[in-house]
MARBA-3410 file (N, C-alpha, C, O; in Angstrom, 1 decimal):
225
5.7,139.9,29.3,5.2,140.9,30.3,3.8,140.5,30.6,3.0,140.0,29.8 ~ 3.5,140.8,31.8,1.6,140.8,32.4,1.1,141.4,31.8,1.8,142.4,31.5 ~ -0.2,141.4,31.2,-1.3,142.1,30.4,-1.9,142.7,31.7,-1.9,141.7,32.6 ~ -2.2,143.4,32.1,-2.7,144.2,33.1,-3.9,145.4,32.9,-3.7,146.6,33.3 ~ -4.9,145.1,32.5,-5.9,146.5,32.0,-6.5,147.3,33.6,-7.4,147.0,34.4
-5.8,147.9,33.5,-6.3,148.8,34.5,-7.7,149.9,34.1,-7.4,150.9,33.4 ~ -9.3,149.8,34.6,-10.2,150.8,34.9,-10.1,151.7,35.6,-10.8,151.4,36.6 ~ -9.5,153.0,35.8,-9.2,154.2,36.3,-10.5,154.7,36.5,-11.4,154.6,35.7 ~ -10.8,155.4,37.8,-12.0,156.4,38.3,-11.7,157.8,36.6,-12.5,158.7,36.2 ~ -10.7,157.6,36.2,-10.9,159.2,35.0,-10.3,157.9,33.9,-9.5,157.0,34.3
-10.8,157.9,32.7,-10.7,157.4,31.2,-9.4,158.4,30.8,-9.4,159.6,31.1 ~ -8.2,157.6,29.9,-7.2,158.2,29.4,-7.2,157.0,27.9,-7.3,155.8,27.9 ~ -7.0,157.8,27.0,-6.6,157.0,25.6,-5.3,157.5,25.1,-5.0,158.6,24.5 ~ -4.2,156.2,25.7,-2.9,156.1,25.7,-2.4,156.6,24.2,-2.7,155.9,23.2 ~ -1.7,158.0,24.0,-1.5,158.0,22.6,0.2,158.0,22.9,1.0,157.5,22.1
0.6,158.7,24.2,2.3,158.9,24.0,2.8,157.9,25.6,2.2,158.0,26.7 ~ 3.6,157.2,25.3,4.5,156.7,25.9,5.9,157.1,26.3,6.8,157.2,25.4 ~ 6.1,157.3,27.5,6.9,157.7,28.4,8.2,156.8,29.0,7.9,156.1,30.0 ~ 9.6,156.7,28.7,10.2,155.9,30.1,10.9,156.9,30.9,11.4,157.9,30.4 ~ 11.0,156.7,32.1,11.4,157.5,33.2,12.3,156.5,33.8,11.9,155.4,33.9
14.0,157.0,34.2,14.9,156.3,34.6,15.1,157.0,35.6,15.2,158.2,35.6 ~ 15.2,156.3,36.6,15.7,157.2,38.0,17.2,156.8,38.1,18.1,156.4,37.3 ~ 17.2,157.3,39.3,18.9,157.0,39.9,19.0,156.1,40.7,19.6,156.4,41.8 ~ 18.5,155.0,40.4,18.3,153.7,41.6,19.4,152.7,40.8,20.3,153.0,40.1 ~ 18.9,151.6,41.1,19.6,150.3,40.6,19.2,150.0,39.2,18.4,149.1,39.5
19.2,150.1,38.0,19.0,149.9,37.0,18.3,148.5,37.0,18.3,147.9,38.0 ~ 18.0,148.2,36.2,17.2,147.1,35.8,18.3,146.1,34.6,19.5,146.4,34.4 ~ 17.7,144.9,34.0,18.8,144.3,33.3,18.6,145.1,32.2,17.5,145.6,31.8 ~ 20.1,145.4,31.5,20.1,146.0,30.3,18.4,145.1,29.1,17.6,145.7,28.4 ~ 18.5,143.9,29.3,17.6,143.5,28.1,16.3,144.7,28.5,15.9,145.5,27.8
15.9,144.4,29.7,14.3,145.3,30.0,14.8,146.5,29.7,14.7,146.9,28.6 ~ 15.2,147.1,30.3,16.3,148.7,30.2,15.7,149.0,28.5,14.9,149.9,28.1 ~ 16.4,147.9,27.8,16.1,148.4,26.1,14.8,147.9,25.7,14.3,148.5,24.7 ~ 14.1,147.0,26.1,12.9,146.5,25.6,12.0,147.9,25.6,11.5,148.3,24.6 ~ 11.7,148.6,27.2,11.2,149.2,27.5,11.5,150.9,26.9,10.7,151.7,26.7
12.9,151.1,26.8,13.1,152.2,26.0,12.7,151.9,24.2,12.8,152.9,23.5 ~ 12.5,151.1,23.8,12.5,150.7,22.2,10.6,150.9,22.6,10.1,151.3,21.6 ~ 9.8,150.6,23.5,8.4,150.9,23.4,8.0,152.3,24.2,7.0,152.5,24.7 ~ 9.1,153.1,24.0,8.5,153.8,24.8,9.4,155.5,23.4,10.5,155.6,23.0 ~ 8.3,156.4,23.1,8.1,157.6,22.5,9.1,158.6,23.3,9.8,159.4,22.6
9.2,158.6,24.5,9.9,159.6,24.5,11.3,159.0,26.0,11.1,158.0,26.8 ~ 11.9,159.3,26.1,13.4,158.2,27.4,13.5,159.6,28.2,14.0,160.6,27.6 ~ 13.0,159.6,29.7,13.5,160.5,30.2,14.6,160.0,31.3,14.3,158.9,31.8 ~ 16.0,160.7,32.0,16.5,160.4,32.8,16.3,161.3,33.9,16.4,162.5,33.6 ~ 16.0,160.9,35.6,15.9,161.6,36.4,17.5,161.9,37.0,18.1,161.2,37.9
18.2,163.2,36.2,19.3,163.2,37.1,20.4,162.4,36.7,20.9,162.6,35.6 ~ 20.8,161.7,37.4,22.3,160.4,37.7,21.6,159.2,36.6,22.3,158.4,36.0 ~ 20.3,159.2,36.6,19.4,157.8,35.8,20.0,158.3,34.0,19.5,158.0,32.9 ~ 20.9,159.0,34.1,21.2,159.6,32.9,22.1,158.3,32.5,21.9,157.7,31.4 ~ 23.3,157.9,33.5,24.1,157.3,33.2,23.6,155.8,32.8,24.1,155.2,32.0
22.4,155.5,33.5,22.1,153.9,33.4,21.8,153.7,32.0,22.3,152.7,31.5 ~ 21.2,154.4,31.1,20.7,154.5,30.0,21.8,154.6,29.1,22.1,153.6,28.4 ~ 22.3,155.5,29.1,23.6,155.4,28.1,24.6,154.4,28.4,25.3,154.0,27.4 ~ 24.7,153.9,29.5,25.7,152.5,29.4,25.1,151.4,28.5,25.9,150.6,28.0 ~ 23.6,151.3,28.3,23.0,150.0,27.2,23.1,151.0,25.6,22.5,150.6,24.6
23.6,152.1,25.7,23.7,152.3,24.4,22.6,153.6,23.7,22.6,154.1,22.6 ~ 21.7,154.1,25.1,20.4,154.7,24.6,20.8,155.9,24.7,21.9,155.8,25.4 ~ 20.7,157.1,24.4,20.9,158.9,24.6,19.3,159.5,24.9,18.2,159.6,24.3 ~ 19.7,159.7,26.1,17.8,159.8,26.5,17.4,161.7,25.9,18.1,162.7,25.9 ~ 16.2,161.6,25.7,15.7,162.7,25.4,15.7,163.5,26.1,15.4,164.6,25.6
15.8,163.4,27.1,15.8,165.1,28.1,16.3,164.1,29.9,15.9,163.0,30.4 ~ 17.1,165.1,30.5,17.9,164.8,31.8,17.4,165.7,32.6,18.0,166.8,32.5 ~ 16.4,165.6,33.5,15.8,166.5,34.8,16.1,165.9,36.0,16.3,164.8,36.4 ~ 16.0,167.3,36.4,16.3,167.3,37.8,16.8,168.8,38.7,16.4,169.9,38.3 ~ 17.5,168.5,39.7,18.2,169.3,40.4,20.0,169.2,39.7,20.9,170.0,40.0
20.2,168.0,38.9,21.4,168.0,37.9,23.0,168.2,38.8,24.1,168.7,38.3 ~ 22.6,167.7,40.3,23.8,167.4,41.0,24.4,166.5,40.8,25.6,166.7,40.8 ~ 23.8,164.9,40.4,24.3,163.6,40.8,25.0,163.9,39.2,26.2,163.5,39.2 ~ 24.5,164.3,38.0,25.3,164.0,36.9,26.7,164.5,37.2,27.7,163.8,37.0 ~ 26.8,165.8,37.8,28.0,166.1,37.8,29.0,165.4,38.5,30.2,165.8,38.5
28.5,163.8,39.1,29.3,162.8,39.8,29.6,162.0,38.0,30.5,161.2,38.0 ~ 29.2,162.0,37.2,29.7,161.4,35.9,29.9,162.1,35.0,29.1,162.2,34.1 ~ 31.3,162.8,35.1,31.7,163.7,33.9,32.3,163.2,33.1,32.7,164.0,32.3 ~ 32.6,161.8,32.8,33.1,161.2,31.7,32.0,161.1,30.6,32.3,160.9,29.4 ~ 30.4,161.3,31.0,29.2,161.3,30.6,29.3,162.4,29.4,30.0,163.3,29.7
29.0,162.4,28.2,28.9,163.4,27.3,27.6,163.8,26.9,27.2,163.2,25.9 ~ 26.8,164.6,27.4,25.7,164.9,27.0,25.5,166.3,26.4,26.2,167.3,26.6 ~ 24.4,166.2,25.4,24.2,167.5,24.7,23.9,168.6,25.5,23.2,168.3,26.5 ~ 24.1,169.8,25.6,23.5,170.8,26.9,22.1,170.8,26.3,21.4,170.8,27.3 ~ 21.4,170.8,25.5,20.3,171.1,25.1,19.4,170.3,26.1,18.6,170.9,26.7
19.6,169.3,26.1,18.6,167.8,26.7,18.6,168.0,28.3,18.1,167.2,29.0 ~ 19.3,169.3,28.8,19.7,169.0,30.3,18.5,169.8,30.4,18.1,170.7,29.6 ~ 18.0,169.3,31.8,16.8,170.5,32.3,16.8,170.5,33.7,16.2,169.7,34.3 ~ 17.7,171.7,34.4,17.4,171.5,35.7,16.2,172.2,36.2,15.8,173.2,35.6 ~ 15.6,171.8,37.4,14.6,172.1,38.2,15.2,172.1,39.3,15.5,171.0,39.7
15.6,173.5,40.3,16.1,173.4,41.5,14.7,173.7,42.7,14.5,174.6,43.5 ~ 14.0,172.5,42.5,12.8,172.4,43.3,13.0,171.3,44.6,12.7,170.1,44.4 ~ 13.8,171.8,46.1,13.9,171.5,46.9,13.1,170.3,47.7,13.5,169.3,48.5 ~ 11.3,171.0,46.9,10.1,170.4,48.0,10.3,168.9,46.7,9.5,168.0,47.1 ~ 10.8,168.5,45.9,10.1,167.5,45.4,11.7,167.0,45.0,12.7,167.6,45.1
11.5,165.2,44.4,12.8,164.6,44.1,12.8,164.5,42.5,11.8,164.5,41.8 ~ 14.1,164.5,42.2,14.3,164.3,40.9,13.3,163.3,40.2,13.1,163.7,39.0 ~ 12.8,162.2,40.5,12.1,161.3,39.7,10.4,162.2,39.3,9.7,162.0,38.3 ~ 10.1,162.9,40.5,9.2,163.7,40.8,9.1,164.7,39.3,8.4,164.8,38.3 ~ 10.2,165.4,39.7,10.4,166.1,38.4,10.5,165.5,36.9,10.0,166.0,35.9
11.0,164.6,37.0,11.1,163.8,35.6,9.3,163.2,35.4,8.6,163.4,34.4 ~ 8.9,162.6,36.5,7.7,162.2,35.6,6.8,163.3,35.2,6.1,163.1,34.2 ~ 6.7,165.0,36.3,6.4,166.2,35.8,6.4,166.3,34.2,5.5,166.3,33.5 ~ 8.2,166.3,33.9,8.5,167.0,32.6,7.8,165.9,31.4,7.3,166.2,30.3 ~ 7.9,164.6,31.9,7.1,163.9,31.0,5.6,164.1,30.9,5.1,164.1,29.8
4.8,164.4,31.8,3.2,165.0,31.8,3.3,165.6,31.6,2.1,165.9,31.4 ~ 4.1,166.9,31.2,3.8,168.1,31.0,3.7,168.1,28.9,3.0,168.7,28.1 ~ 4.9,167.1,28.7,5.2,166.9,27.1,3.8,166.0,26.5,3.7,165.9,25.3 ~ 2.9,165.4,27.2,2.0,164.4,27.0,1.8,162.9,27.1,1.0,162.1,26.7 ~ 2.9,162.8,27.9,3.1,161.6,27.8,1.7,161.3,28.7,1.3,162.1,29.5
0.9,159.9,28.5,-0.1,159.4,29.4,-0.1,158.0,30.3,-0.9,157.6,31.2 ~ 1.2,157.3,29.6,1.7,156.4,30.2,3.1,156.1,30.4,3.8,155.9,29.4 ~ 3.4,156.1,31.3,4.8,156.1,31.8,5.1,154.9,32.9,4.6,154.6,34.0 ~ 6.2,154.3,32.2,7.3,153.4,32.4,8.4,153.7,33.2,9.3,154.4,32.8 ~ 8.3,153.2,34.3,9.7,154.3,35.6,10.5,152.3,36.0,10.0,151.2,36.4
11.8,152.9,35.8,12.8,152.2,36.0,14.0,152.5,37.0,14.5,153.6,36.8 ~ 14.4,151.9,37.7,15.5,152.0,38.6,15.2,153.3,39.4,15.6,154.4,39.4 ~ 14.3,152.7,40.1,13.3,153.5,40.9,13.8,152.6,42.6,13.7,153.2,43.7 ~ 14.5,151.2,42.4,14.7,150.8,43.9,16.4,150.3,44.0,17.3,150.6,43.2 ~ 16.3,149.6,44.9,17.7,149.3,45.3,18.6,150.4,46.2,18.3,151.6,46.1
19.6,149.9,46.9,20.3,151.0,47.5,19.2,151.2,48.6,18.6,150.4,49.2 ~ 19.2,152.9,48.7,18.5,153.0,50.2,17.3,152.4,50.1,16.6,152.6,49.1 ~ 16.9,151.7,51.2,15.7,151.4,51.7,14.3,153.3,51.7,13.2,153.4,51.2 ~ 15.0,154.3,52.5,14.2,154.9,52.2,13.9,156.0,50.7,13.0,156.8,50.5 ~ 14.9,155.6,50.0,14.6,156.5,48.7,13.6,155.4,47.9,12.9,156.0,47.1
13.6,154.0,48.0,12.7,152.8,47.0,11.6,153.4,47.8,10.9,153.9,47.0 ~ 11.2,153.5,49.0,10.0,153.7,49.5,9.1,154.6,48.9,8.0,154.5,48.3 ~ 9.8,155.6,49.3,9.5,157.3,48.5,9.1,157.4,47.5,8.2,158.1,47.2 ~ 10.0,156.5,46.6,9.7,156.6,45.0,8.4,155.7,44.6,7.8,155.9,43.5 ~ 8.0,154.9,45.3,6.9,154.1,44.7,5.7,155.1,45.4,4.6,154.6,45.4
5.9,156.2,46.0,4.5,157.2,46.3,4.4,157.9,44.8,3.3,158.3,44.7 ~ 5.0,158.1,43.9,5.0,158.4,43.0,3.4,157.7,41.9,2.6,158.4,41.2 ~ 3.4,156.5,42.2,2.4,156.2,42.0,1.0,156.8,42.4,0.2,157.2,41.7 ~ 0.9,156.6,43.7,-0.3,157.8,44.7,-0.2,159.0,44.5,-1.3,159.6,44.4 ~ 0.8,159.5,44.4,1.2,161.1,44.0,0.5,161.3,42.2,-0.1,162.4,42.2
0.5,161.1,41.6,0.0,161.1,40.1,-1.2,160.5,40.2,-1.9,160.6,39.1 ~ -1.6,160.0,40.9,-3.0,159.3,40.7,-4.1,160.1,39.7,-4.2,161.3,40.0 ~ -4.8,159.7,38.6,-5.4,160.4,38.1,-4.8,161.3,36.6,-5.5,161.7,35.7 ~ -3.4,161.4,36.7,-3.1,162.3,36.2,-2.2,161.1,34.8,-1.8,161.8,33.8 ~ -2.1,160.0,34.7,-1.7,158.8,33.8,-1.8,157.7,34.2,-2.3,157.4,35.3
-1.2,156.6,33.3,-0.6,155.4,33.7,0.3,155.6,34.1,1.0,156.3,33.5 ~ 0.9,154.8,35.6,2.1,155.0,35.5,2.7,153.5,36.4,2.5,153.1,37.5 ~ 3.5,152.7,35.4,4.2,151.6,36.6,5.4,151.8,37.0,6.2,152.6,36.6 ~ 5.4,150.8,37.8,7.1,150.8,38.0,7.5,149.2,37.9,7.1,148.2,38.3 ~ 8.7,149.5,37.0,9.4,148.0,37.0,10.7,148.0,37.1,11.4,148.9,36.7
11.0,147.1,37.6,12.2,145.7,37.9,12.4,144.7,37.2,11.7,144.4,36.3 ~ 13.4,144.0,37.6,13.4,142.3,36.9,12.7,141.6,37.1,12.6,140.6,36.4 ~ 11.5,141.7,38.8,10.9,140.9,39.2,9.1,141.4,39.2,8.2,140.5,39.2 ~ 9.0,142.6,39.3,7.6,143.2,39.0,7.5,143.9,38.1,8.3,144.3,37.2 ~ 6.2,144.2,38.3,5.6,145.5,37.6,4.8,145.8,38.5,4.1,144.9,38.9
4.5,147.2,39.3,4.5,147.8,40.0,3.3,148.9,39.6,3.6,149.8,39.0 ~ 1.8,148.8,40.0,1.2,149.8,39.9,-0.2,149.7,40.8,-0.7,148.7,41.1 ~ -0.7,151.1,41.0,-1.6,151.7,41.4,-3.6,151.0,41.1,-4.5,151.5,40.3 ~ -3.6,150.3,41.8,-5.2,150.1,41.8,-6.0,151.0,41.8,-6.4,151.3,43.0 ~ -6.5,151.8,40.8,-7.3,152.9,40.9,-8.2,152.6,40.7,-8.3,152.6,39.4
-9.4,152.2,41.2,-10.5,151.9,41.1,-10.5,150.2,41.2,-10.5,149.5,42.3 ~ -10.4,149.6,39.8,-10.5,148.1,39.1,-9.2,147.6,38.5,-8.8,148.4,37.7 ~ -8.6,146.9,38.6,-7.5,146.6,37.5,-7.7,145.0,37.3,-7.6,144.1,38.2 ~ -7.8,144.7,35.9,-7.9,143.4,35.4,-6.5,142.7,35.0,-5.9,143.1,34.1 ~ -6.2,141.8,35.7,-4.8,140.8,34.9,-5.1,139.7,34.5,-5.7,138.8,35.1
-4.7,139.6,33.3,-4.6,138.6,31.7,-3.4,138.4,32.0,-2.6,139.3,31.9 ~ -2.8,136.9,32.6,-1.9,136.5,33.4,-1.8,134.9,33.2,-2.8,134.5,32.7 ~ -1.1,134.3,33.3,-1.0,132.4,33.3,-1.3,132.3,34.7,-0.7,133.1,35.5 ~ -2.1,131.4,35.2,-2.3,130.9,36.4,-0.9,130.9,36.8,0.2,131.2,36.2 ~ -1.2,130.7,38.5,0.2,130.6,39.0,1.3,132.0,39.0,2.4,131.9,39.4
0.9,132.9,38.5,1.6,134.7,38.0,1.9,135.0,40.3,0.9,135.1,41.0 ~ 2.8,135.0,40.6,2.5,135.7,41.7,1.8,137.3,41.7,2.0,138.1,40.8 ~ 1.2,137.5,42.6,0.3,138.8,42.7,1.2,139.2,44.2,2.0,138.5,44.8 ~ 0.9,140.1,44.5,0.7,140.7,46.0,0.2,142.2,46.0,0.3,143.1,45.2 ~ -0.5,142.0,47.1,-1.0,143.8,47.1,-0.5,144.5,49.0,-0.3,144.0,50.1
-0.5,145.7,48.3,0.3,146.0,49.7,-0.8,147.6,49.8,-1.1,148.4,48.9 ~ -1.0,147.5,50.6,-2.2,149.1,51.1,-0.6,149.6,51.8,0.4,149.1,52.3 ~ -1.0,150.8,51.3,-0.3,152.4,52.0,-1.3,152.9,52.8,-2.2,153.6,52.2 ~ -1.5,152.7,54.4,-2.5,152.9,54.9,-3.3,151.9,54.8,-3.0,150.9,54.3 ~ -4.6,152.2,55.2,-5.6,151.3,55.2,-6.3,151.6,54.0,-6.5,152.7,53.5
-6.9,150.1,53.3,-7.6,150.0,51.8,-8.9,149.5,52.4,-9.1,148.6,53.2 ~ -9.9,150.4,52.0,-11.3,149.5,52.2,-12.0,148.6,51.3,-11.4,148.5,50.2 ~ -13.0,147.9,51.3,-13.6,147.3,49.8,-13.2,146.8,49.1,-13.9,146.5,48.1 ~ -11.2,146.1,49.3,-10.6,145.3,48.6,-11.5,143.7,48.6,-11.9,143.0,49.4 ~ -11.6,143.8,46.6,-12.8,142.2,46.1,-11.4,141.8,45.4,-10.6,142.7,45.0
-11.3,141.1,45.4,-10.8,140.3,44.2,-11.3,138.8,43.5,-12.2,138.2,44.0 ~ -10.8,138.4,42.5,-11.6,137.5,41.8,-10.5,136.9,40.9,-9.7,137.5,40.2 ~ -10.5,135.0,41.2,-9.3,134.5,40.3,-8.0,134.5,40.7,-7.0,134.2,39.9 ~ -7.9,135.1,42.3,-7.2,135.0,42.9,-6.6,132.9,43.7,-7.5,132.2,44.1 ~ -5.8,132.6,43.8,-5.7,131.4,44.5,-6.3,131.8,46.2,-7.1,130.9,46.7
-6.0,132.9,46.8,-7.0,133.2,47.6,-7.7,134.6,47.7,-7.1,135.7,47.7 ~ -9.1,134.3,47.7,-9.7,135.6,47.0,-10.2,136.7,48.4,-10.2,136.3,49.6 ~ -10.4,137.9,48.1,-10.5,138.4,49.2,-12.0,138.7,48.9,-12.4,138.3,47.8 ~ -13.0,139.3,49.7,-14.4,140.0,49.8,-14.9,141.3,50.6,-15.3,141.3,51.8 ~ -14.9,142.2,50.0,-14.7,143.4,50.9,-14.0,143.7,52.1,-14.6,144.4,53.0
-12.9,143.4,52.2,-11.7,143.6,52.6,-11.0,144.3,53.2,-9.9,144.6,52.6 ~ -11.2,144.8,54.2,-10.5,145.6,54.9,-8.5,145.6,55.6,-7.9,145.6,56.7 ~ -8.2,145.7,54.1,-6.8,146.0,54.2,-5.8,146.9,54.7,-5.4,147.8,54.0 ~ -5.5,146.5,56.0,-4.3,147.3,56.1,-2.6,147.2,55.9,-2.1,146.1,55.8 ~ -1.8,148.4,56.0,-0.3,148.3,56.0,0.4,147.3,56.6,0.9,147.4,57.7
0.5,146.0,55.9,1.0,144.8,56.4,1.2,143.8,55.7,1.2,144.0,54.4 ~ 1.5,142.5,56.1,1.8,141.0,54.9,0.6,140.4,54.9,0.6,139.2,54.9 ~ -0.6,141.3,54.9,-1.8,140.2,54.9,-2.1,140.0,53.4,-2.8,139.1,53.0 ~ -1.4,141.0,52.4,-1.7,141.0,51.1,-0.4,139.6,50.3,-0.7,138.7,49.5 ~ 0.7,139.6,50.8,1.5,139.3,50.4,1.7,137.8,49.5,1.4,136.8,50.1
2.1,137.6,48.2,2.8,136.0,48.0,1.1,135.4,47.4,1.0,134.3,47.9 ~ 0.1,135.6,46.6,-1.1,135.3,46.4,-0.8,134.9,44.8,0.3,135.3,44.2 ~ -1.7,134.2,44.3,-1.1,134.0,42.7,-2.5,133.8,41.7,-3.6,133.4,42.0 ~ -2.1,134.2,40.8,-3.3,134.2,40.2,-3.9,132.7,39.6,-3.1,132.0,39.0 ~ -5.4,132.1,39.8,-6.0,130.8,39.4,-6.8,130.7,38.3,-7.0,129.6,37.7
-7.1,131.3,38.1,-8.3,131.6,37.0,-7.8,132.9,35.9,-6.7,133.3,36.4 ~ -8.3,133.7,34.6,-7.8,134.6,33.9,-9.1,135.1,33.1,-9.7,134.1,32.6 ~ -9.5,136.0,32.9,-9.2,137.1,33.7,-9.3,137.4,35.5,-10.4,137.1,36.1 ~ -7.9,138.0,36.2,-8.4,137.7,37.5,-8.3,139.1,37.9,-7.4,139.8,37.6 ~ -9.6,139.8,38.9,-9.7,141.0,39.0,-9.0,141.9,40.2,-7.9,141.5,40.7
-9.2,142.7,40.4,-8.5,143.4,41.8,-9.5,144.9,41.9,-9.5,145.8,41.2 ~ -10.1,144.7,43.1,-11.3,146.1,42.8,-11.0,146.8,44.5,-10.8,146.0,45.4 ~ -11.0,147.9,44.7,-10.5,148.8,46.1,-11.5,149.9,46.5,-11.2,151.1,46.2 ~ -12.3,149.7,46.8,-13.5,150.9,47.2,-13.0,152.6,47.4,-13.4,153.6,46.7 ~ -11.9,152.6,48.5,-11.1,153.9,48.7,-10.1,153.3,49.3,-10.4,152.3,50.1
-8.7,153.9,49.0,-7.2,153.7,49.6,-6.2,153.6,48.3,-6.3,153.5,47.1 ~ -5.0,153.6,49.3,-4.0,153.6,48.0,-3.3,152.3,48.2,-2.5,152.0,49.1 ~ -3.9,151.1,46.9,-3.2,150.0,47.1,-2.3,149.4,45.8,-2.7,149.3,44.7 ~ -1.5,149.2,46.2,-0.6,148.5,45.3,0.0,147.6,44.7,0.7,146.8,45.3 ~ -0.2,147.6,43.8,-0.4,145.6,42.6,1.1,145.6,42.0,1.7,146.1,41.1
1.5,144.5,43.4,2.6,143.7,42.6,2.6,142.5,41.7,2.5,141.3,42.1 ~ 2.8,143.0,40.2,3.0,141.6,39.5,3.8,141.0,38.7,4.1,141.3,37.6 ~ 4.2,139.9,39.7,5.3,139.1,39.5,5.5,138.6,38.0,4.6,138.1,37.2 ~ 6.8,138.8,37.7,7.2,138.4,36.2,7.5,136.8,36.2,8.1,136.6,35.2 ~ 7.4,136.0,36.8,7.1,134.9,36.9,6.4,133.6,37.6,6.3,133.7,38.8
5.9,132.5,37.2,5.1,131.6,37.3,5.1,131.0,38.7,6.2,130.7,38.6 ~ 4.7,130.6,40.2,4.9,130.1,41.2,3.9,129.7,42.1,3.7,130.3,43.1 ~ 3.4,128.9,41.9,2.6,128.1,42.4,2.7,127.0,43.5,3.4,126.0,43.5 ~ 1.7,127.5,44.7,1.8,127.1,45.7,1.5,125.3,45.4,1.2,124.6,44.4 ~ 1.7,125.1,46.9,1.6,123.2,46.9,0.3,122.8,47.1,0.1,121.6,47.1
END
């Protein structure tokens, strides 16, 4: 995995660890369990009930609006662990990462958060902007790890690590440093001007004055020509 030290505008001293499984595409079982075996407490958003128990895990509590489980009734779950939230204005993963902040979790691990519709993957990665401030929170795949530049974020990475950053809206004051190509106060907007960059140097930085930008980093080595 990327070593990734994120400096947050608010100081948090990670004591409980969180995973949050959505109802997206699951991830490979090995990550699926690596990440539930490091993580304190396994939440499923909903239907993310099922992905977890197919590698073998029984997640600690199932939120949501608790429609999509009733699409897997072969599923055997304790009633205790179920928690519906019939909260219209917000989506199940919303709620799951809720019930996890609300228990203490400070860092949270969200899986099968994409695939399938194009607009529910979109949605789900505001999750990150939507909590700002309030934890760590990434999101991973087979191919990233997925999080929130709040302020500074430092990556402890092998040269060659693909990077990309993607602004939601316009990012001002994007510096980076250690980048193969570095940026300098930066005026980033919604587009591929961030895209496919890799890290050259280690430690390599990523700094955003104001906006909401987002650090993709690649779980493997690729290096341009």
């Amino acid at each position: 995995m990327v070593a990734v030290a994120q400096t947050p505008r608010s100081e948090f001293t990670v004591a409980m660890r969180a995973l949050v499984v959505a109802n997206g595409q699951p991830p490979s079982p090995a990550l699926l369990r690596r990440l539930a075996e490091a993580a304190d407490m396994v939440v499923a958003a909903d239907g993310g009930a099922a992905a977890v128990l197919a590698v073998g895990i029984t997640p600690d509590a199932v939120v949501g609006d608790l429609d999509s489980i009733t699409e897997h009734p072969e599923l055997s779950l304790p009633p205790e662990i179920l928690h519906r939230v019939p909260d219209p204005a917000t989506t199940d993963l919303q709620k799951a990462v809720v019930f996890a902040l609300e228990r203490g979790a400070q860092a949270i691990d969200i899986v099968a958060a994409g695939g399938g519709r194009a607009d529910h993957a979109l949605a789900n990665l505001s999750v990150l902007v939507t909590f700002r401030g309030r934890g760590s929170l990434v999101i991973h795949d087979d191919l990233f790890e997925i999080s929130l530049v709040d302020g500074l974020a430092s990556i402890d990475a092998p040269a060659g690590t693909l990077i990309s950053l993607v602004a939601i809206g316009l990012c001002h004051g994007v510096t980076t440093t250690g980048m193969r190509w570095d940026l300098t106060e930066f005026t980033l907007p919604f587009g591929p001007r961030g895209i496919h960059n890799e890290v050259a140097s280690c430690p390599a930085t990523i700094a955003v004055r104001n906006g909401d930008l987002l650090l993709f980093r690649g779980r493997w080595i690729e290096r341009h020509a």
